[in-house]
C-alpha positions as CSV (number, residue, x, y, z in Angstrom):
1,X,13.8,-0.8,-6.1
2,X,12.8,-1.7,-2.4
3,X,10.0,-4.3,-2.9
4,X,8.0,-6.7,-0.2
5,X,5.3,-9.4,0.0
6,X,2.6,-9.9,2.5
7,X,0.4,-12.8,2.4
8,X,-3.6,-11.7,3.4
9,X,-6.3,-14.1,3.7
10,X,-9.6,-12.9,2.3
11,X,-11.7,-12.8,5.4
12,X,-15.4,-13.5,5.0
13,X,-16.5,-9.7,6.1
14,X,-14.4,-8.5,3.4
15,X,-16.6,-9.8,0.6
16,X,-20.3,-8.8,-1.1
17,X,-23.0,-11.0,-1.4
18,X,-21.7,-12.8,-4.0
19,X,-18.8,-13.7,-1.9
20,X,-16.2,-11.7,-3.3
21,X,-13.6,-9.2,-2.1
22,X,-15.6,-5.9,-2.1
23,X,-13.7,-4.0,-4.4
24,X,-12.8,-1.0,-1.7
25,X,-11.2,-3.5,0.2
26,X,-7.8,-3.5,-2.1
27,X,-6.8,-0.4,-1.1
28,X,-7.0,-1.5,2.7
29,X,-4.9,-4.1,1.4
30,X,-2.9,-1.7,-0.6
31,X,-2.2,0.1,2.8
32,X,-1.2,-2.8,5.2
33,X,1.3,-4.0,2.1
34,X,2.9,-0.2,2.3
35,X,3.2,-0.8,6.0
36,X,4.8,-4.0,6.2
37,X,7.3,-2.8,3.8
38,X,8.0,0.3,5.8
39,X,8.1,-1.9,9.0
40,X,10.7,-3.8,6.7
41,X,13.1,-0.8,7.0
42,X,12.8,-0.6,10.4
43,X,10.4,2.3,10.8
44,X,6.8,2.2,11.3
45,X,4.1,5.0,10.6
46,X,3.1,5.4,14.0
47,X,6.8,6.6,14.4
48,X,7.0,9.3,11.7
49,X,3.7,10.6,12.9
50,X,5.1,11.0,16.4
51,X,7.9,13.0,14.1
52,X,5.6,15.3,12.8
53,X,5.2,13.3,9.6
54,X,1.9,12.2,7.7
55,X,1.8,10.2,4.6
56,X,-1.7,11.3,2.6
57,X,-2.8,9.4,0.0
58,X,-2.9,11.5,-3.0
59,X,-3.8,9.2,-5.7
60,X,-5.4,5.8,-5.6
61,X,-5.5,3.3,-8.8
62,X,-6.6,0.1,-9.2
63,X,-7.1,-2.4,-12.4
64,X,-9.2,-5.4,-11.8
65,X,-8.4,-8.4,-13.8
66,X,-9.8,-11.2,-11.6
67,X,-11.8,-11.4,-8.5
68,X,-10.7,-12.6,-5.3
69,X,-13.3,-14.4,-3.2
70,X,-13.5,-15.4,0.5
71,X,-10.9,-17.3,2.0
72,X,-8.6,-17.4,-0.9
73,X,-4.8,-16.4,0.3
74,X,-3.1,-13.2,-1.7
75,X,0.3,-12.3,-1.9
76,X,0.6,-8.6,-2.3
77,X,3.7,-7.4,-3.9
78,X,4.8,-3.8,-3.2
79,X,7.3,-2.2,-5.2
80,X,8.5,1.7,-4.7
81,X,8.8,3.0,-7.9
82,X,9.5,6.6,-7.2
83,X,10.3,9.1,-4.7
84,X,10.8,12.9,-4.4
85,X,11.7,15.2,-1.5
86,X,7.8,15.3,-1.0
87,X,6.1,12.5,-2.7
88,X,6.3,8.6,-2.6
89,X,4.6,6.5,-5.3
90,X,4.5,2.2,-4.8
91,X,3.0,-0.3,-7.1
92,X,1.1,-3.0,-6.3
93,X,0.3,-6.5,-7.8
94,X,-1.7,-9.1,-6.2
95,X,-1.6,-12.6,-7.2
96,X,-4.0,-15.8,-6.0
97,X,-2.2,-18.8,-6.9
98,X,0.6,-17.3,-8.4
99,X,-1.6,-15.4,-11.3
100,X,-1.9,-11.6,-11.2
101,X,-5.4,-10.8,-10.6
102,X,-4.9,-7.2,-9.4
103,X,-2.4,-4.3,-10.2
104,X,-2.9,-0.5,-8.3
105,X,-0.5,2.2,-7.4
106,X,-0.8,5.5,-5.0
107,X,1.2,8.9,-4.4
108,X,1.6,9.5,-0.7
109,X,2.4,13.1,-0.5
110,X,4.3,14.2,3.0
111,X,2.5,16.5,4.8
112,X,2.8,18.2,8.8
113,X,0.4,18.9,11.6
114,X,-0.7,21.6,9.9
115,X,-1.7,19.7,6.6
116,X,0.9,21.7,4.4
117,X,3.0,19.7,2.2
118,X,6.5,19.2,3.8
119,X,10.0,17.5,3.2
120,X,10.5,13.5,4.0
121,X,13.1,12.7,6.4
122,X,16.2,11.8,3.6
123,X,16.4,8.0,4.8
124,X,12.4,7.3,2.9
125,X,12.6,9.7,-0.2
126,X,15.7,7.9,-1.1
127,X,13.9,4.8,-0.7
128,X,14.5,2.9,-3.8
């Protein structure tokens, strides 16, 4: 399975008043992990949108265990874990200190200009 990890420090406008990583803020993270790991394999987004591709998010999840507060340094693991002709699914851990304080996962579903579900170029749904 293709798999990558980003390091993100947690910046101070990123938490709540209690100084912790506002919980919307994962799947930012989330996305800038997917990104990195495409950038990984050579490709970027910008360049499949020029293509005529769009990867939608479908489906968001994500299991709190721990918080993260400000300034503390996250590795984000990304991990593909399945692909069709239309759909691309990644899981996601994120560790502080080398615990696992958050796990998520999305479906990105392929889509065209026109917003209508379309097939992936071959070289990403086989990406596992």
């Amino acid at each position: 399975m293709l798999t990558g990890e980003i390091q993100i420090r947690v910046r101070y406008a990123e938490t709540d008043r209690m100084g912790l990583l506002h919980h919307a803020n994962y799947l930012v993270y989330f996305e800038q992990a997917r990104t990195e790991l495409l950038r990984g394999r050579h490709a970027s987004y910008k360049e499949l949108e020029d293509q005529g591709y769009f990867l939608v998010v479908a489906k968001a999840e994500v299991k709190f265990k721990n918080p993260a507060h400000y300034d503390d340094v996250l590795t984000i693991r990304t991990t593909v874990t399945r692909t069709s002709a239309v759909r691309l699914e990644h899981k996601y851990e994120v560790f502080r200190d080398g615990v696992l304080i958050t796990e998520g996962a999305t479906t990105l579903a392929c889509v065209g200009r026109d917003g209508k579900l379309r097939e992936m170029p071959q070289w990403l749904s086989e990406t596992k």
